[in-house]
BALOBA-1460 file (C-alpha; in Angstrom, 3 decimals):
// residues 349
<rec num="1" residu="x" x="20.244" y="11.265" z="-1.648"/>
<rec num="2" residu="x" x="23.608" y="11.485" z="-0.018"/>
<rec num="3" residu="x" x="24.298" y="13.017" z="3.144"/>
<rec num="4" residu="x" x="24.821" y="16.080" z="5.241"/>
<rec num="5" residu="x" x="27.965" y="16.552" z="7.473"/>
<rec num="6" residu="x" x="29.510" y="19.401" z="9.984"/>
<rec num="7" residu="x" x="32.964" y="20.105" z="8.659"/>
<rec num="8" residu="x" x="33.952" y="23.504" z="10.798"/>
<rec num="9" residu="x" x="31.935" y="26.031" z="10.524"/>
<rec num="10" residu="x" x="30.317" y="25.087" z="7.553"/>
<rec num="11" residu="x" x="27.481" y="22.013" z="6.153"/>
<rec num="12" residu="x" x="29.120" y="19.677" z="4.005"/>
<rec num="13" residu="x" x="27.651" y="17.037" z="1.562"/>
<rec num="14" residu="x" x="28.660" y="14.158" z="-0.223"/>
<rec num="15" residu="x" x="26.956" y="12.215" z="-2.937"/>
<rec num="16" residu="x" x="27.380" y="10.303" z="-6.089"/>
<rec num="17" residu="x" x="28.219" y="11.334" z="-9.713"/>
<rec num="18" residu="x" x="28.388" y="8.394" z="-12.253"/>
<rec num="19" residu="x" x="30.137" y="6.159" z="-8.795"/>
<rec num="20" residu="x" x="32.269" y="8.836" z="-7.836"/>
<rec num="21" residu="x" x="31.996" y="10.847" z="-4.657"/>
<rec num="22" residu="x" x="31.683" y="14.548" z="-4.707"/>
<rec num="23" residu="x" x="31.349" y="16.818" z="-1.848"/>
<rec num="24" residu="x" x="30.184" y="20.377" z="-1.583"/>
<rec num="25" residu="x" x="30.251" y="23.265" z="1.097"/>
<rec num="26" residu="x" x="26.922" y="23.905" z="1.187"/>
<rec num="27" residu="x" x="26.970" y="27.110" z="3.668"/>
<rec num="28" residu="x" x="28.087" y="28.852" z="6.986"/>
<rec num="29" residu="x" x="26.154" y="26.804" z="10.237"/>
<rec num="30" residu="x" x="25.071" y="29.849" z="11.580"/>
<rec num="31" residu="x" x="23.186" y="30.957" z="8.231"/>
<rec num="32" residu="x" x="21.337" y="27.358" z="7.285"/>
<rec num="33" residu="x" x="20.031" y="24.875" z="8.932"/>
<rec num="34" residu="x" x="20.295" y="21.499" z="8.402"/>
<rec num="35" residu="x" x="17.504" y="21.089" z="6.487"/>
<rec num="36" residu="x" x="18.252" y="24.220" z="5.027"/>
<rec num="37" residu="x" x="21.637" y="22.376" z="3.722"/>
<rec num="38" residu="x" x="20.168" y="19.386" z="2.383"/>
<rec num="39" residu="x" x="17.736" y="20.596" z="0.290"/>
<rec num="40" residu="x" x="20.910" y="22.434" z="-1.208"/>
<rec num="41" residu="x" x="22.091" y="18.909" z="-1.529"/>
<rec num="42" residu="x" x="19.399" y="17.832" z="-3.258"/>
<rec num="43" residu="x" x="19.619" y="20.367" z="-5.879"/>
<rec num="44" residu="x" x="23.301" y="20.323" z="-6.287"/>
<rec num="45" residu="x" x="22.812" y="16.341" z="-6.806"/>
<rec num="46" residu="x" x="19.983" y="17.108" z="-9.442"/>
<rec num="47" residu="x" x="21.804" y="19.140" z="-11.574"/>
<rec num="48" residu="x" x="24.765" y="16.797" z="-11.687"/>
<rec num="49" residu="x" x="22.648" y="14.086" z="-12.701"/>
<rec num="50" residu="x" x="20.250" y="16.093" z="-14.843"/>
<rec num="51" residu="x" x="21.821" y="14.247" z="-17.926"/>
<rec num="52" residu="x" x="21.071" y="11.089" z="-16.435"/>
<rec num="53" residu="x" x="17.726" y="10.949" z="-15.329"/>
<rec num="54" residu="x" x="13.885" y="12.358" z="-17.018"/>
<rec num="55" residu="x" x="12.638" y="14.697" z="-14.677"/>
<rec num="56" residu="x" x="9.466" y="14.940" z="-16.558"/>
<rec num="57" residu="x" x="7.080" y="17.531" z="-15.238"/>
<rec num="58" residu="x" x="4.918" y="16.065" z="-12.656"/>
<rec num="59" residu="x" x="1.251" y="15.891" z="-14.980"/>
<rec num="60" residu="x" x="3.046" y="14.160" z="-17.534"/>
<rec num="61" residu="x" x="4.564" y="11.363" z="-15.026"/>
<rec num="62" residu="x" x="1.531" y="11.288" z="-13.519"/>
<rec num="63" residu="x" x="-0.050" y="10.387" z="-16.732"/>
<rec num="64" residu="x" x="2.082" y="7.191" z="-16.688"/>
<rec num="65" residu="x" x="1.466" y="6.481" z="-13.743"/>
<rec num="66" residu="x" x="-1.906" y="6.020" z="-14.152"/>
<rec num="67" residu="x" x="-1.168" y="3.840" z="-16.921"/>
<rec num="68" residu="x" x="0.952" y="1.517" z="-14.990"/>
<rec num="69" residu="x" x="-1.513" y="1.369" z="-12.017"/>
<rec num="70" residu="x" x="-4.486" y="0.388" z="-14.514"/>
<rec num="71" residu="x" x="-2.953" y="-1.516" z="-17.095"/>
<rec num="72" residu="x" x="0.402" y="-3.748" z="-15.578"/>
<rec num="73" residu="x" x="-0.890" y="-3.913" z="-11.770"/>
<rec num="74" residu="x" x="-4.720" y="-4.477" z="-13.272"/>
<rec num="75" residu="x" x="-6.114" y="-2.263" z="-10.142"/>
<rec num="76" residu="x" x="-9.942" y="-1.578" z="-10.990"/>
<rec num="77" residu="x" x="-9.732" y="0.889" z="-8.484"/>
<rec num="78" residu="x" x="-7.298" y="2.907" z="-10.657"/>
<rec num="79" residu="x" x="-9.308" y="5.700" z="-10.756"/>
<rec num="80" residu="x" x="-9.167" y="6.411" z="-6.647"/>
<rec num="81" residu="x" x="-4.992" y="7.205" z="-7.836"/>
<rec num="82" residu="x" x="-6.668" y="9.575" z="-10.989"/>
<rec num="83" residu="x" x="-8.997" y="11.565" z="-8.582"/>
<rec num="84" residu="x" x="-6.238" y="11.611" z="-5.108"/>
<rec num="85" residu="x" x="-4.095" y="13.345" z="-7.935"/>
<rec num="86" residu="x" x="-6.697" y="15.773" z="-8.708"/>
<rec num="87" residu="x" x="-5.814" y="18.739" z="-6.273"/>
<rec num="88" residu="x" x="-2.169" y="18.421" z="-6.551"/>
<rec num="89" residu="x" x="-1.790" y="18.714" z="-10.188"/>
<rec num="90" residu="x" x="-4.015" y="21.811" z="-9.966"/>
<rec num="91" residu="x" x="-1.112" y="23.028" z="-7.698"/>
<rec num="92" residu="x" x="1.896" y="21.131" z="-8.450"/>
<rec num="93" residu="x" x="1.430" y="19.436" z="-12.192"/>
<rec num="94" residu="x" x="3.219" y="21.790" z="-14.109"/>
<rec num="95" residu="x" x="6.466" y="21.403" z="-12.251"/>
<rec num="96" residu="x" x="8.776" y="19.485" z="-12.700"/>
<rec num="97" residu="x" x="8.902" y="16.575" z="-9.969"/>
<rec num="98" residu="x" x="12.584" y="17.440" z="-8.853"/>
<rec num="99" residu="x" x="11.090" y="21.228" z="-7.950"/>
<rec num="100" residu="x" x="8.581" y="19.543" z="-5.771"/>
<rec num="101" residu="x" x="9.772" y="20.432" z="-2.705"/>
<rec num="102" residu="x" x="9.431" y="19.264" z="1.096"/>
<rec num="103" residu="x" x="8.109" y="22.762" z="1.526"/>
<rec num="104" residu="x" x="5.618" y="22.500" z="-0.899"/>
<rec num="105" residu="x" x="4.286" y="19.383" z="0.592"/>
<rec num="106" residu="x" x="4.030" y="21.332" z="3.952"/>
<rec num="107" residu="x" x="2.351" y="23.815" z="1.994"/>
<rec num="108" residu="x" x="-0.279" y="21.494" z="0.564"/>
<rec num="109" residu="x" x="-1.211" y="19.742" z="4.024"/>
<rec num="110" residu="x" x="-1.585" y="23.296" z="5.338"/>
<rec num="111" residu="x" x="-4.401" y="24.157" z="1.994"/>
<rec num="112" residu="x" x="-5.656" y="21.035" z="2.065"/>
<rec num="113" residu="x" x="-6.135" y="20.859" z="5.587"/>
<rec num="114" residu="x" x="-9.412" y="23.730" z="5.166"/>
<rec num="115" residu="x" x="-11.651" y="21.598" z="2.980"/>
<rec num="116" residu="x" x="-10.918" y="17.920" z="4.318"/>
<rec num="117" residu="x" x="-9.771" y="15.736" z="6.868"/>
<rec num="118" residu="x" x="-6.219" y="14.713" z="7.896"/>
<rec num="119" residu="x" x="-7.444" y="10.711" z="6.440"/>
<rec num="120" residu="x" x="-8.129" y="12.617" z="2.835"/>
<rec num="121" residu="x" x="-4.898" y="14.277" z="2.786"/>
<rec num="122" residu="x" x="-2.530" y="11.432" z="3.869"/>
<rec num="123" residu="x" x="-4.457" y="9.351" z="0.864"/>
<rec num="124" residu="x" x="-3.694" y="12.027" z="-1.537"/>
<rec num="125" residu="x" x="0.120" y="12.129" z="-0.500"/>
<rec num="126" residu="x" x="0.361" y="8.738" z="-0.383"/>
<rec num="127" residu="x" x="-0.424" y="8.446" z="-4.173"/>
<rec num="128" residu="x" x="2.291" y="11.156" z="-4.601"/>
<rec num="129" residu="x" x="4.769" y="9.258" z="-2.729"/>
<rec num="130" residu="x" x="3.929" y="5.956" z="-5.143"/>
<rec num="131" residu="x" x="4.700" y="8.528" z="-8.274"/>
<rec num="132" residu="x" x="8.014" y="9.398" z="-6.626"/>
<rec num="133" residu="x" x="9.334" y="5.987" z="-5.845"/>
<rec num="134" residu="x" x="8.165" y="4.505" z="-9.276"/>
<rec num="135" residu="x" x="9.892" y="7.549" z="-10.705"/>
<rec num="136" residu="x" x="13.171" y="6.463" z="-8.849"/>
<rec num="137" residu="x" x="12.580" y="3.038" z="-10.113"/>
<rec num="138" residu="x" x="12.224" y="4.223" z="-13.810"/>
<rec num="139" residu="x" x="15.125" y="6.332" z="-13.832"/>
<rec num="140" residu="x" x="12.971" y="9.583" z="-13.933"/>
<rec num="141" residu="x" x="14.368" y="11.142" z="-10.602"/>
<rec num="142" residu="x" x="16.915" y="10.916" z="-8.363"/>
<rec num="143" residu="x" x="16.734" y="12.191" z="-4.946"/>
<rec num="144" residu="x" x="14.952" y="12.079" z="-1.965"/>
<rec num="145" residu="x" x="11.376" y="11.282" z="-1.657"/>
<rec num="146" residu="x" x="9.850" y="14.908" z="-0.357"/>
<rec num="147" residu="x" x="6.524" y="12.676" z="0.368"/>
<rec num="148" residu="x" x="8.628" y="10.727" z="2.768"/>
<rec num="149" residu="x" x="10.741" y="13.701" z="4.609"/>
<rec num="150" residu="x" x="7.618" y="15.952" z="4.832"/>
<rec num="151" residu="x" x="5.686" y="12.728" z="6.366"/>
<rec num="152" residu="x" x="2.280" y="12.225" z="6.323"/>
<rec num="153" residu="x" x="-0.714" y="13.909" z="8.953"/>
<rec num="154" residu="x" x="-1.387" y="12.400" z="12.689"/>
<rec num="155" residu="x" x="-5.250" y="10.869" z="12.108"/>
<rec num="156" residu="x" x="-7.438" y="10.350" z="14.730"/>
<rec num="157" residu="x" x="-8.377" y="6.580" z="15.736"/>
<rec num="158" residu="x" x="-11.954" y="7.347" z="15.362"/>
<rec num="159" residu="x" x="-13.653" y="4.641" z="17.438"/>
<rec num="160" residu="x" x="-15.630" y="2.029" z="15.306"/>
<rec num="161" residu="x" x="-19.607" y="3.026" z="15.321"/>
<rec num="162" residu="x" x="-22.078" y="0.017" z="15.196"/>
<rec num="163" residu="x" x="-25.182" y="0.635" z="13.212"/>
<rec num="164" residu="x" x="-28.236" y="-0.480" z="15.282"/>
<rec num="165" residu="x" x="-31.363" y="-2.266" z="14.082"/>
<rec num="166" residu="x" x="-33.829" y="0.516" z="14.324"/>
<rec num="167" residu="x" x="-31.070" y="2.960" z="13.169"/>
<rec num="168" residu="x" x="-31.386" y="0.508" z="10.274"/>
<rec num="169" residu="x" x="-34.732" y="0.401" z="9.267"/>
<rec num="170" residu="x" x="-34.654" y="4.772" z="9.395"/>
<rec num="171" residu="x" x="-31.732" y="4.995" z="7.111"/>
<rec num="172" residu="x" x="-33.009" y="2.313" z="4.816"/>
<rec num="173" residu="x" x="-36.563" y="4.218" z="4.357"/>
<rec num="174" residu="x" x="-35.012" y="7.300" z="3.848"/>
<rec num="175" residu="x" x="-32.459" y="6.412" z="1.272"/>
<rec num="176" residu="x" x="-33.017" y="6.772" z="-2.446"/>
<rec num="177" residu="x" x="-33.668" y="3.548" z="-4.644"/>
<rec num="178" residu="x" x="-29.603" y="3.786" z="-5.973"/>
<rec num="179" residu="x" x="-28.223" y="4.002" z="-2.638"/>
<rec num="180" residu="x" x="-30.130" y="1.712" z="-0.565"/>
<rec num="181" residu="x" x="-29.179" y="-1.501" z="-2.342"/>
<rec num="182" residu="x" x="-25.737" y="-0.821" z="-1.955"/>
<rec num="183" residu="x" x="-26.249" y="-0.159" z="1.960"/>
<rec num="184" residu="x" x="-28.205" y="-3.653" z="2.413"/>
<rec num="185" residu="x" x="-25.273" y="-5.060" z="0.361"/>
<rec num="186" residu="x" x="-22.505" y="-3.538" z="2.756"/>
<rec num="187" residu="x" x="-24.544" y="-5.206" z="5.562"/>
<rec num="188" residu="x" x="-24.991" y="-8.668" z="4.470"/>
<rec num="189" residu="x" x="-21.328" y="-8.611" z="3.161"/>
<rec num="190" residu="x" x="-19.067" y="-6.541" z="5.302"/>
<rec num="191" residu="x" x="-17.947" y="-5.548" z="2.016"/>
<rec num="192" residu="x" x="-16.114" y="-2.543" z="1.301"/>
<rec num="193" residu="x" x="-17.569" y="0.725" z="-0.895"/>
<rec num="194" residu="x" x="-14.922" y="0.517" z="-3.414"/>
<rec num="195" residu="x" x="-15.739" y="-3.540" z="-4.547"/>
<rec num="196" residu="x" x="-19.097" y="-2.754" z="-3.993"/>
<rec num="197" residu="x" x="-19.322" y="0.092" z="-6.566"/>
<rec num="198" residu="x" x="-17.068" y="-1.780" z="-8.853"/>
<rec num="199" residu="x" x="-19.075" y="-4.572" z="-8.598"/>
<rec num="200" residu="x" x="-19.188" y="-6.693" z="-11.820"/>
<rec num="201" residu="x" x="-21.882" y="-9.593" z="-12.875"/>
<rec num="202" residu="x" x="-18.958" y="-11.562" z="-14.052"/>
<rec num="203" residu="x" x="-18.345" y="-11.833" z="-10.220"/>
<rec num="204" residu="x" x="-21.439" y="-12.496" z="-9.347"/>
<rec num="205" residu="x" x="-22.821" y="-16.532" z="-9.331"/>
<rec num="206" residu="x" x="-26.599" y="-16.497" z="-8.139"/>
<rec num="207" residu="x" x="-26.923" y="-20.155" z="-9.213"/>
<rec num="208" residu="x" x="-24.028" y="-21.221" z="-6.457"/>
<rec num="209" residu="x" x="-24.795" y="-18.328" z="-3.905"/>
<rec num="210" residu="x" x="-20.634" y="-17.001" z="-4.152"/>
<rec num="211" residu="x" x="-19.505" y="-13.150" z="-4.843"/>
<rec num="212" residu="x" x="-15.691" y="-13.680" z="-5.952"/>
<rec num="213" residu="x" x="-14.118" y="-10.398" z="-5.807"/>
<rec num="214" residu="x" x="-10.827" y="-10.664" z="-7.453"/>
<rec num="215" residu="x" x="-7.107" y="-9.975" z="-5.920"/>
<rec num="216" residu="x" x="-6.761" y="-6.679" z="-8.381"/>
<rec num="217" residu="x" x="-9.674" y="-5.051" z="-6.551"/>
<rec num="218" residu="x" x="-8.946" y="-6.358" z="-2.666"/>
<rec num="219" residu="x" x="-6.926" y="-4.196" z="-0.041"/>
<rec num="220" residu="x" x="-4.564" y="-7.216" z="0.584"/>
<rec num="221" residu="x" x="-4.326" y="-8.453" z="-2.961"/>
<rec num="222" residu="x" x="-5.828" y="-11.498" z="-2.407"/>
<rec num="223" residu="x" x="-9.108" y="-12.738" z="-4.402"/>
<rec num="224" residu="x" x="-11.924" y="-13.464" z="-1.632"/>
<rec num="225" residu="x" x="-14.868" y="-15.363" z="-1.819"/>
<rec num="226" residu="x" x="-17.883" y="-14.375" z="-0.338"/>
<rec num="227" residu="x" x="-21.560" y="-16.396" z="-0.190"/>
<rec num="228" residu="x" x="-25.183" y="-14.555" z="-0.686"/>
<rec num="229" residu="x" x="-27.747" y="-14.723" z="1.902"/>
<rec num="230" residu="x" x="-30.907" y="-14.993" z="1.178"/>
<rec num="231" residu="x" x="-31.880" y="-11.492" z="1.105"/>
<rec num="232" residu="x" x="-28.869" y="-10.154" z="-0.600"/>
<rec num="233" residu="x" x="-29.885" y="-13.367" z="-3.388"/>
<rec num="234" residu="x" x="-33.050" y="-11.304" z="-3.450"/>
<rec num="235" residu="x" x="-32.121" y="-7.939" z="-3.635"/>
<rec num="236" residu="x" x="-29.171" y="-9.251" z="-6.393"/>
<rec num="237" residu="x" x="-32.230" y="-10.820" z="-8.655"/>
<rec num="238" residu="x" x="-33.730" y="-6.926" z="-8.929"/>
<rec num="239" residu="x" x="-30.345" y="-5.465" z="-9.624"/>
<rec num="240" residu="x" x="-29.999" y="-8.080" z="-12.582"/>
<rec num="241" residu="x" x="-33.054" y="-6.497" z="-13.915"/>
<rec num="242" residu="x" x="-32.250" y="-2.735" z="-13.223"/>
<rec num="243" residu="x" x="-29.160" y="-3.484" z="-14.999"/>
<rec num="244" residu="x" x="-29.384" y="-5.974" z="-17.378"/>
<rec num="245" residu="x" x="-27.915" y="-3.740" z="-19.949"/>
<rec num="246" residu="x" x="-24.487" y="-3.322" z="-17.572"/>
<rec num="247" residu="x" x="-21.775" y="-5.104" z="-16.552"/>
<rec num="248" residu="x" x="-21.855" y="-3.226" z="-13.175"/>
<rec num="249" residu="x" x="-24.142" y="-4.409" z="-10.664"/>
<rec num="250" residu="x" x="-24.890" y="-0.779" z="-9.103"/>
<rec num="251" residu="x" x="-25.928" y="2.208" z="-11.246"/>
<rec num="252" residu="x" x="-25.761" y="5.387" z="-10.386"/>
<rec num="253" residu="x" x="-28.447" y="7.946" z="-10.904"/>
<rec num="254" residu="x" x="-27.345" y="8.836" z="-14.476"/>
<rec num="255" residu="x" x="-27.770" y="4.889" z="-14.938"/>
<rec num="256" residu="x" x="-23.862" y="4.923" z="-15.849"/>
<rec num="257" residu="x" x="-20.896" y="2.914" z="-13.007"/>
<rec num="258" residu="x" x="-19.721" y="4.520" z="-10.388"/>
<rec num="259" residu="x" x="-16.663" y="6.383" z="-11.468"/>
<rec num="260" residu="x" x="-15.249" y="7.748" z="-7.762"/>
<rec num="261" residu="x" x="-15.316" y="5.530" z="-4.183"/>
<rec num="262" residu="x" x="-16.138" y="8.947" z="-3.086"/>
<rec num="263" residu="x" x="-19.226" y="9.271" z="-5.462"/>
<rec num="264" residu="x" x="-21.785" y="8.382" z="-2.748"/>
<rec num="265" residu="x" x="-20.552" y="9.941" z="0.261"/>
<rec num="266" residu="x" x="-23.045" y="12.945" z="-0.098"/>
<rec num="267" residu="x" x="-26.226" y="10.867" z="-1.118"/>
<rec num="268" residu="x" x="-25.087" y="8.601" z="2.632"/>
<rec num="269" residu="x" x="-24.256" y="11.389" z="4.505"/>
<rec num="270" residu="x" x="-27.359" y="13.112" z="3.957"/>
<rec num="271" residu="x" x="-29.468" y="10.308" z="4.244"/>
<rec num="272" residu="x" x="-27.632" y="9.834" z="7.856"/>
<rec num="273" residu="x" x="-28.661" y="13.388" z="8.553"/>
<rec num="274" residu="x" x="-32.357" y="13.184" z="7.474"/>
<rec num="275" residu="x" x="-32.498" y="9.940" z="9.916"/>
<rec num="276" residu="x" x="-31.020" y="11.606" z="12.701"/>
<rec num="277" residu="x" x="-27.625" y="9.063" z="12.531"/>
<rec num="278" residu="x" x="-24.705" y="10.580" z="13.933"/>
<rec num="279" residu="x" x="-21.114" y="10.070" z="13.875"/>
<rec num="280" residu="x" x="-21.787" y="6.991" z="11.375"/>
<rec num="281" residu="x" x="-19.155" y="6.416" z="8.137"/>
<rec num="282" residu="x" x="-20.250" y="3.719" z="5.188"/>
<rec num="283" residu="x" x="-17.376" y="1.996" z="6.488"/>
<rec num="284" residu="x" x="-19.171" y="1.463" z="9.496"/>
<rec num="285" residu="x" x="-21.804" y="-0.929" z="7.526"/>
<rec num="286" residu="x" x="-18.281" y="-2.985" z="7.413"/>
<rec num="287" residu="x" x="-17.640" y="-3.413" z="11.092"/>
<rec num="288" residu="x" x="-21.502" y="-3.282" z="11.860"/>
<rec num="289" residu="x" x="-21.806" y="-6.732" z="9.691"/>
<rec num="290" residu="x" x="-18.993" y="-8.039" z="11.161"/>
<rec num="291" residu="x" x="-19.860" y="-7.645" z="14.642"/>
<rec num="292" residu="x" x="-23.509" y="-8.809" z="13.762"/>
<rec num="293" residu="x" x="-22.153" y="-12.122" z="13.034"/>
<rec num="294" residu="x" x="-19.732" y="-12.683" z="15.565"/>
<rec num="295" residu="x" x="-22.564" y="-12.239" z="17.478"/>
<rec num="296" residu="x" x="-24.555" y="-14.486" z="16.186"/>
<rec num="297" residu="x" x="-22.414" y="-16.768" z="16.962"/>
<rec num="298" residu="x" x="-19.939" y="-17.324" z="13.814"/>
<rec num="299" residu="x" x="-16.598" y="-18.167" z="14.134"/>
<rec num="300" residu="x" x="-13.984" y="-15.353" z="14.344"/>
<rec num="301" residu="x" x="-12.122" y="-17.742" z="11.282"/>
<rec num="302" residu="x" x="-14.806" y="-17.649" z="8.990"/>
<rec num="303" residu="x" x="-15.801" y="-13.527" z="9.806"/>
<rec num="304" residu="x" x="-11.668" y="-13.262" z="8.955"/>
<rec num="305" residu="x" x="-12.309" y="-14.766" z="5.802"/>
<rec num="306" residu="x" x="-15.282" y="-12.935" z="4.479"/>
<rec num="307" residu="x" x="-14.155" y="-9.915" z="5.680"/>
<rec num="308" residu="x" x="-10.677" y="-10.675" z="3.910"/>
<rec num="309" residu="x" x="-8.378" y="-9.758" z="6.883"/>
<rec num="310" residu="x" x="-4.895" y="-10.981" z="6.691"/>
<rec num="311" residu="x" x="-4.477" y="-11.741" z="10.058"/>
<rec num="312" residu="x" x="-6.966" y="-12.843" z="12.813"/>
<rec num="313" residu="x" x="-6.161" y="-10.255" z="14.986"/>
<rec num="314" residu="x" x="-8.049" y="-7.626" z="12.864"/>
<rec num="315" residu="x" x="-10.961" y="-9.783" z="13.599"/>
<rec num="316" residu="x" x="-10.929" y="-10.479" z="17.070"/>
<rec num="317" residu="x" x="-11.734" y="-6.473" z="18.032"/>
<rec num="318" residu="x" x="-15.404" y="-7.691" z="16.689"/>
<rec num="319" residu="x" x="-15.755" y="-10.219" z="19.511"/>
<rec num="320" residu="x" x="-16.332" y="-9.274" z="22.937"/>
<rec num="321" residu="x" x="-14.203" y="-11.349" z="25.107"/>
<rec num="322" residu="x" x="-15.129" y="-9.530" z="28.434"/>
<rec num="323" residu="x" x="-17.932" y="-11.334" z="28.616"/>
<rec num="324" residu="x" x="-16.714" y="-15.004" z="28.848"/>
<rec num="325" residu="x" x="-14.360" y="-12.785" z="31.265"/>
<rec num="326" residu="x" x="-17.422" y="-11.995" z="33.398"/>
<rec num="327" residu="x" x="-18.639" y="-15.392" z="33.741"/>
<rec num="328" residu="x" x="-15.515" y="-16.837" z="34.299"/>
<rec num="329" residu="x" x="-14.969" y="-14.742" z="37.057"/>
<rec num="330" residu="x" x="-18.968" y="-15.068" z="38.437"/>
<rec num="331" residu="x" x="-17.665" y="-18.589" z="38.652"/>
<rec num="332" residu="x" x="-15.572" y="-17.944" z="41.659"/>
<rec num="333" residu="x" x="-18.917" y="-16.377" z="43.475"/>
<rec num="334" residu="x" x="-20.770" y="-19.574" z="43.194"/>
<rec num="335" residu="x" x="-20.281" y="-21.483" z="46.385"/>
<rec num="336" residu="x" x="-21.534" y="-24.398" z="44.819"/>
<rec num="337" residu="x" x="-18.098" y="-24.644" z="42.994"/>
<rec num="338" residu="x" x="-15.943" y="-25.851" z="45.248"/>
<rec num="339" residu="x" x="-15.218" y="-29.527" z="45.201"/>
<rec num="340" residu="x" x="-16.455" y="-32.159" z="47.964"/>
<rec num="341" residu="x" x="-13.317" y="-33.526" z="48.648"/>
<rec num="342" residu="x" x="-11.627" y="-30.320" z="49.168"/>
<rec num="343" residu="x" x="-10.352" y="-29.997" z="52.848"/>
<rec num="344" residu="x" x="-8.585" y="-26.711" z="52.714"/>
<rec num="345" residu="x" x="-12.142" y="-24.767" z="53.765"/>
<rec num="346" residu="x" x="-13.002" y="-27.517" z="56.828"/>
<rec num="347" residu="x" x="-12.561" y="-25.457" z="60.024"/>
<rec num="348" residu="x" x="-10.069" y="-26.113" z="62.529"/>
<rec num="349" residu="x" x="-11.776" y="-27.425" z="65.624"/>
């Protein structure tokens, strides 16, 4: 998009037509605001590139999008981008994605805002914003990215909750056959819910104890390795005959693959309820196995590894490096310490 200028009295922009610079008044100070003016801008620019660009309506491009995310980037999680797109094609789809406004986003924070959570919303826009810039890319808009001037919701840094062992052995005898395989899976892995619901046997080598869970279904794009202890081995050898019929490891309840990451959040949230566990997330499971290991005694490389964290530092918030703080300083109490030939403590006569 080009840009906005004082010229006098009056909001000025500039921009591009086919390399050439054009500039419009684009009203009096005192009647717009800034913001007011570039939006202006924006659809000034449009229309004098309307003959170069798409500007499909925003279901359609989302269609391809889709398409693009499934089939050229291979993401198996494809279907988290189909179902963040869900509410905002119910609003939005059947405009065309240079009417999308920076307003509208406002607008659809503020509706969203009722029936979810500020994390929810920023994952739906976030999709949006990926449709915008690979609209850019494709020569299917030109302009600004209203994703990117609206901005996306503050979230709260919701402090990481470790699952105890008798909190456990509750949630574990509450839960339904279908979900509590999946939970004992999240807690001898530290794997996420989205490769654990997409899950394949292809991935899966009992013989050699490894769960290889492939870069197109990993946060960071990179294929991780994982090996299976001797009671997920176990719990894996019943799966294989729940679902010998599938290529998915976990069923759900109508016997068919989980379609949605989402599509167990009810069935864990009420079991956490009916066990009296509060403030506890299924990503929780993650940093509960985590921790469990690091204390146990594993090293914080290996954790970083299984876990699949990019850098080390995302590990180390597992270990607890107060306490070798504590004993280091205990240290200094122990009179015992000091050396023998040390003469700085004999006292003056």
């Amino acid at each position: 998009m080009g840009s906005v200028f004082q010229r006098g009295k009056s909001w000025v922009g500039e921009y591009k037509v086919n390399g050439k610079i054009k500039r419009k008044a684009l009203g009096n100070r005192k009647n717009i605001t800034k913001t007011m003016a570039r939006e202006e801008l924006r659809k000034k620019e449009l229309e004098a590139n309307s003959g170069q660009i798409d500007n499909p309506f925003l279901r359609v491009f989302a269609t391809s999008y889709i398409k693009y995310v499934r089939d050229t980037l291979k993401r198996r999680s494809w279907y988290r981008y189909e179902y963040s797109l869900s509410t905002l094609l119910e609003l939005y789809g059947n405009k065309k994605i240079s009417e999308i406004s920076p307003k509208d986003i406002d607008d659809f924070k503020e509706i969203r805002l009722r029936k979810v959570k500020p994390a929810t919303v920023n994952r739906e826009l976030s999709t949006l914003r990926q449709i915008y810039n690979l609209a850019k890319r494709w020569n299917s808009f030109s302009g600004e990215n209203p994703v990117s001037i609206s901005g996306l919701l503050p979230e709260e840094n919701l402090k990481e909750r470790i699952l105890t062992f008798i909190e456990e052995d509750k949630l574990l005898s509450i839960s339904n056959k279908h979900l509590k395989p999946i939970i004992i899976t999240a807690l001898n892995t530290g794997m996420r819910k989205s490769e654990i619901l997409s899950l394949k046997w292809s991935n899966v080598d009992l013989e050699n104890g490894v769960i290889t869970i492939d870069q197109t279904n990993t946060k960071n794009k990179k294929t991780r390795r994982i090996p299976i202890n001797s009671n997920l081995k176990s719990l894996l050898l019943e799966q294989k005959l729940k679902s010998i019929r599938s290529e998915y490891v976990f069923l759900s309840q109508t016997g068919k693959p989980y379609k949605f990451h989402d599509s167990i959040k009810n069935a864990f949230n009420g079991a956490c309820r009916k066990a009296e566990i509060k403030g506890l997330r299924f990503h929780d499971l993650r940093h509960t196995a985590a921790t469990r290991m690091i204390e146990s005694g594993a090293s914080i490389v290996a954790v970083s590894k299984i876990l699949g964290h990019s850098d080390l530092k995302m590990t180390m918030r597992y270990s607890h490096p107060e306490n070798s703080l504590i004993e280091a300083v205990e240290l200094l109490s122990n009179k015992f310490s000091r050396p023998a030939t040390d003469k700085s403590t004999d006292i003056a006569e």
